[in-house]
C-alpha positions as CSV (number, residue, x, y, z in Angstrom):
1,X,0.0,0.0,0.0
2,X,2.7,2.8,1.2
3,X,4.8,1.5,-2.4
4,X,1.6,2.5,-4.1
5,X,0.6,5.5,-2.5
6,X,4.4,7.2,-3.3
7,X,3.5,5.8,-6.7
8,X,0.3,8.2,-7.1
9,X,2.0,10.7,-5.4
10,X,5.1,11.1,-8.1
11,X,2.6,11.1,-11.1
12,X,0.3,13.3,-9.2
13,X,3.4,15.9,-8.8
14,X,4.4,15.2,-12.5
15,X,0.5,16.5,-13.9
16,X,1.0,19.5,-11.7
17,X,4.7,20.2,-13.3
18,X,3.1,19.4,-16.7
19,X,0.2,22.0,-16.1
20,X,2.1,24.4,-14.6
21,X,4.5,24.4,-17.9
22,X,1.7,24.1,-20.1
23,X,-0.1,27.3,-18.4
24,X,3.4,29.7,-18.0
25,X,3.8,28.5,-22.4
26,X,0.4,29.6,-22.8
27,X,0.7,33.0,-21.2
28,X,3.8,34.2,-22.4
29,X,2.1,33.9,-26.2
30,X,-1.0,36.1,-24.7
31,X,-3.3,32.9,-25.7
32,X,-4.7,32.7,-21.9
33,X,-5.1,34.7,-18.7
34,X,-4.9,33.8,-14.8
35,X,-7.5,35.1,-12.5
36,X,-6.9,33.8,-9.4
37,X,-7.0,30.1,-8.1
38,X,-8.1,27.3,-10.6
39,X,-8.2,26.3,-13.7
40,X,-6.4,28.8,-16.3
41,X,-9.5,31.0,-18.3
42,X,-9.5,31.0,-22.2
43,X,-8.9,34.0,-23.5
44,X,-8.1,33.6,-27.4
45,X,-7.4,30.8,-29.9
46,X,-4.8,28.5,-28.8
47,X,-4.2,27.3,-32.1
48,X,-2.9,29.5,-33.9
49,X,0.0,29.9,-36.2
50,X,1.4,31.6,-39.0
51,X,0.4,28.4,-40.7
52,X,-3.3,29.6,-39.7
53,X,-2.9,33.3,-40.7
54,X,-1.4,32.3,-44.3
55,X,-4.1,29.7,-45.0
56,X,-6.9,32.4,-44.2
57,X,-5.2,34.8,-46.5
58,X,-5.2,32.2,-49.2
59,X,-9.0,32.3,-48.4
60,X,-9.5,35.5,-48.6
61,X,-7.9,36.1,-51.9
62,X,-9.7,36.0,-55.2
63,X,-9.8,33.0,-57.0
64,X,-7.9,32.4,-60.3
65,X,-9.7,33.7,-63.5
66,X,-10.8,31.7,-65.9
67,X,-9.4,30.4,-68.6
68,X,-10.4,31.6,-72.2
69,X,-11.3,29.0,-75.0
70,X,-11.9,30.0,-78.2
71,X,-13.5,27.1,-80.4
72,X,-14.0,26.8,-84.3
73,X,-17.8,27.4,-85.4
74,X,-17.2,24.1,-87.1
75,X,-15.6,22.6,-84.2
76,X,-17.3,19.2,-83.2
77,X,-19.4,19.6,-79.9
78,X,-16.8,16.3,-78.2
79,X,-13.8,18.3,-78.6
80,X,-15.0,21.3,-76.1
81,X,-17.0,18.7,-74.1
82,X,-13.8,16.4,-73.1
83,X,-11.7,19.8,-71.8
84,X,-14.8,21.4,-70.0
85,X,-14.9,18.0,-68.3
86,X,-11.5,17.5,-66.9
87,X,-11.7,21.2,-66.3
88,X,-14.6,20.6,-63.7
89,X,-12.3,17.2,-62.3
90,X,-9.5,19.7,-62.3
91,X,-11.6,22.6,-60.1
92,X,-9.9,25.0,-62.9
93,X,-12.4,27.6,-64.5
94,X,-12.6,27.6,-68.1
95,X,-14.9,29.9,-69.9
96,X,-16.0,28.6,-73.4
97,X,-16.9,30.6,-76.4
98,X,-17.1,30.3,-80.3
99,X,-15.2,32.4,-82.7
100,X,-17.1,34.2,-85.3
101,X,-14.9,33.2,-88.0
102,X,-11.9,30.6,-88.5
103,X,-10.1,33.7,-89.1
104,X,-10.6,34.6,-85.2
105,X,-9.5,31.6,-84.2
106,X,-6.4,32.3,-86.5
107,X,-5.6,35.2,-85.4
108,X,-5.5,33.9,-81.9
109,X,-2.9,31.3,-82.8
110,X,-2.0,30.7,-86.6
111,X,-2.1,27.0,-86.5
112,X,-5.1,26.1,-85.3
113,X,-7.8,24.2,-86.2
114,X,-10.6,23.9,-83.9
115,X,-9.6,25.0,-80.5
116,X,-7.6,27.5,-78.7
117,X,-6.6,27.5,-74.7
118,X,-5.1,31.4,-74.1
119,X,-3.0,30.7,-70.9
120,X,-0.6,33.4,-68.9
121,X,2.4,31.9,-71.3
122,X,0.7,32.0,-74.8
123,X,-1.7,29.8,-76.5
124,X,-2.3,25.9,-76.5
125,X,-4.3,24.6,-79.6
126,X,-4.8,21.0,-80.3
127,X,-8.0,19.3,-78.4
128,X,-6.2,16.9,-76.5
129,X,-2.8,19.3,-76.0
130,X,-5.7,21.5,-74.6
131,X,-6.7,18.6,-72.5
132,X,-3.6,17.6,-71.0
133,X,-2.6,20.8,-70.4
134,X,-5.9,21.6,-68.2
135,X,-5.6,18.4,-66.4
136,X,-1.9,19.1,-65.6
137,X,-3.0,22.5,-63.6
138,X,-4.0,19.9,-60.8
139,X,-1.9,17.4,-59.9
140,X,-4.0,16.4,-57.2
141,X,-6.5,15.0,-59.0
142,X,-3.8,13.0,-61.2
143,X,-6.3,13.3,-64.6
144,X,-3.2,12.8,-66.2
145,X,-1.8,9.5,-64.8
146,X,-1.2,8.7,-60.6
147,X,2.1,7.4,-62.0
148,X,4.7,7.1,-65.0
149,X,2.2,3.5,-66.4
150,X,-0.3,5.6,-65.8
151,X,0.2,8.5,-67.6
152,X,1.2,6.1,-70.4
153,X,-2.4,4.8,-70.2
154,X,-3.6,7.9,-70.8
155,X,-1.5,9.3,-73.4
156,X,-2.4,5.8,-75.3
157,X,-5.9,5.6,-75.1
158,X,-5.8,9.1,-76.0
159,X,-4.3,8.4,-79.1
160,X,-6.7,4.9,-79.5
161,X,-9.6,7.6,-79.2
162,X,-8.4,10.0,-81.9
163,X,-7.6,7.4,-84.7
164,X,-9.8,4.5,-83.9
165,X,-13.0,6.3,-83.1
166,X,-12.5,10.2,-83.7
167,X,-11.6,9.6,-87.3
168,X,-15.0,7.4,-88.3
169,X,-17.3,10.0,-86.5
170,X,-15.6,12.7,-88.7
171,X,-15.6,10.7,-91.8
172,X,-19.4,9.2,-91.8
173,X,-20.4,12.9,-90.9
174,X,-18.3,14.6,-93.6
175,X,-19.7,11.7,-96.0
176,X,-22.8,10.9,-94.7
177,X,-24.2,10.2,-98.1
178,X,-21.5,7.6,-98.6
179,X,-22.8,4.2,-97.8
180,X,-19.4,2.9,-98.4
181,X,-18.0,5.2,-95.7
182,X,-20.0,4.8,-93.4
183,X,-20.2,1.1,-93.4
184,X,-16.3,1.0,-92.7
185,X,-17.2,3.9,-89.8
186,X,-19.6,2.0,-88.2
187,X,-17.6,-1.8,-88.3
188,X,-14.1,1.1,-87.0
189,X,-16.4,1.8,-84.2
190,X,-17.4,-1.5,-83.3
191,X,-14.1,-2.4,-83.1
192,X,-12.8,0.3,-81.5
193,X,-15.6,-0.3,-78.5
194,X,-15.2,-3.9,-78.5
195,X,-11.3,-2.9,-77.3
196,X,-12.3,-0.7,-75.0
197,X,-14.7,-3.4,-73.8
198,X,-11.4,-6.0,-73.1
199,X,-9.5,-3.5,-71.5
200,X,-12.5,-2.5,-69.0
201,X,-12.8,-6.0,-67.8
202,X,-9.8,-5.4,-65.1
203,X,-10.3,-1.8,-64.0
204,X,-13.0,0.7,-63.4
205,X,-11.3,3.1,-65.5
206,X,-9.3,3.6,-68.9
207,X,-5.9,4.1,-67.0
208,X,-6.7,2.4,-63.4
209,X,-8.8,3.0,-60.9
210,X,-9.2,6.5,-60.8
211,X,-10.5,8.7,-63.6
212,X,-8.7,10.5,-66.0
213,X,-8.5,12.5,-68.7
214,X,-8.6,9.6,-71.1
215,X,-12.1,8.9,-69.7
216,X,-13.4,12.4,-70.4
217,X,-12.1,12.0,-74.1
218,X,-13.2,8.8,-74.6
219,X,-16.9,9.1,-72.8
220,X,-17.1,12.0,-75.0
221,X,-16.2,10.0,-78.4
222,X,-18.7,7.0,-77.9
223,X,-21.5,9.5,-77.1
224,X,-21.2,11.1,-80.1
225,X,-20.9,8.0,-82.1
226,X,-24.2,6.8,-80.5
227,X,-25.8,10.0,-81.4
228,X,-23.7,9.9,-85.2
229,X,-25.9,7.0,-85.3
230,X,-22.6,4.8,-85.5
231,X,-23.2,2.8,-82.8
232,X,-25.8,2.2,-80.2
233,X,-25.5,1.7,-76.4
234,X,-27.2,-1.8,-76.9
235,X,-24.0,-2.9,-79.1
236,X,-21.8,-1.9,-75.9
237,X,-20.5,-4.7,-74.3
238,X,-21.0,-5.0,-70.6
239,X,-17.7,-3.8,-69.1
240,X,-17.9,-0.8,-71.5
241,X,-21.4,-0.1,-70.9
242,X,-20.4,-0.3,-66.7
243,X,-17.3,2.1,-67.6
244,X,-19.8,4.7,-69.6
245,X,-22.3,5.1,-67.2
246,X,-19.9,5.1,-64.0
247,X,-18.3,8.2,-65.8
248,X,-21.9,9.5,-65.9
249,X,-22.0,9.8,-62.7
250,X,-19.5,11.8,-62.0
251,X,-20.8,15.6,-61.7
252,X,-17.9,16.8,-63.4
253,X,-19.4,14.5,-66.2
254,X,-22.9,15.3,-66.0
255,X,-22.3,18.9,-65.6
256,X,-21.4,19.2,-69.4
257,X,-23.2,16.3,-70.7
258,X,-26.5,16.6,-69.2
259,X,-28.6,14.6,-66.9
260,X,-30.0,12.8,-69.5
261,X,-27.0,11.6,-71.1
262,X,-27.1,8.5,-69.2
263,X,-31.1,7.3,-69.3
264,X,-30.5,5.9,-73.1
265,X,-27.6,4.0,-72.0
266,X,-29.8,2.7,-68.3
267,X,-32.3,1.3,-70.5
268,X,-29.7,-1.1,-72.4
269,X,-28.5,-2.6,-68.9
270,X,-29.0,-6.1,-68.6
């Protein structure tokens, strides 16, 4: 019992030591004040730092403006679609709007074709150049690839998207009178979503896990071959179908394709 009791009595004089230091810190930063016997009385915050002060003036600033795009009037509606998506994954503001002639959208950078990003350091044309480069102003979100296979993924199925589907939905529009052409358009897309099918039967997403960039591009490239008439959503195969409508429903996704860009592809589920 008396082992015990001088037991108590060191921690009991070690929480008073402890308090006491805690209390004299306290008050010497002006965080608390001592009225008399007792417990110490709050005066202020105890936490805080500069840490604290810099993070509320990060608030308190304005946020970045937006970024300018300039698109071609004859720009297809996918290629301003895929950047305003991973610009919503990205949390980067990006403020859309179409050129009056293709000699605007010359003038704002001499090579371009159908769409022109106008960033701090000059312009960035090319839809999936544009794409990237939005994605890349996040590296957070990793829309670009969570690691060196990863951003391999994307740049590939990036390039699968423009020359395996991009090119049919361009060609049976800009020959739509051409049975020929747009029988070979509508077997490229088939193929094209039967690979996409095989690769989505181990991941969620194009390039892993997470979504991507490639996803946005690609979501946006089967939608409008199902509305070229190319394809329909009863032709997808089930892990493409899954992939499709997971990326539906995102917000980021929804936000620019529209609520009802998934009900079409709901009623082909199993």
């Amino acid at each position: 019992f008396a082992a015990s009791q001088r037991f108590e009595d060191v921690l009991s004089t070690r929480e008073q030591h402890w308090q006491r230091t805690a209390v004299a810190s306290l008050r010497c930063a002006g965080e608390i004040s001592i009225s008399g016997a007792g417990s110490p009385k709050m005066s202020g915050p105890i936490h805080t730092t500069a840490l604290t002060a810099s993070s509320r003036a990060a608030r308190a600033r304005a946020p970045p403006a937006a970024l300018k795009l300039l698109l071609s009037p004859s720009a297809p509606a996918h290629k301003a679609q895929k950047i305003k998506i991973a610009a919503a994954l990205a949390g980067v503001r990006v403020d859309a709007a179409t050129a009056k002639s293709d000699a605007e959208l010359a003038a704002a950078c001499p090579h371009a074709r159908t769409v022109v990003l106008s960033t701090k350091d000059g312009p960035v044309t090319r839809s999936d150049a544009v794409l990237r480069y939005v994605a890349a102003l996040n590296p957070a979100a990793e829309l670009a690839g969570s690691t060196t296979y990863a951003e391999g993924l994307v740049d590939q199925w990036l390039e699968f998207g423009a020359h395996e589907l991009e090119v049919a939905i361009l060609a049976a529009k800009a020959h739509g009178k051409n049975a020929a052409v747009c029988k070979r358009a509508k077997q490229d897309v088939a193929n094209a979503c039967a690979a996409l099918a095989a690769a989505l039967t181990k991941t969620t997403f194009l390039a892993g896990d997470r979504v991507s960039c490639a996803d946005a591009a690609l979501c946006c490239l089967v939608k409008a071959a199902v509305d070229g008439g190319l394809t329909s959503f009863d032709a997808l195969k089930p892990p493409a179908l899954r992939w499709y409508l997971t990326c539906l429903h995102a917000p980021a996704f929804v936000s620019v394709l529209g609520a009802g860009a998934a009900q079409a592809a709901l009623a082909a589920t199993p």
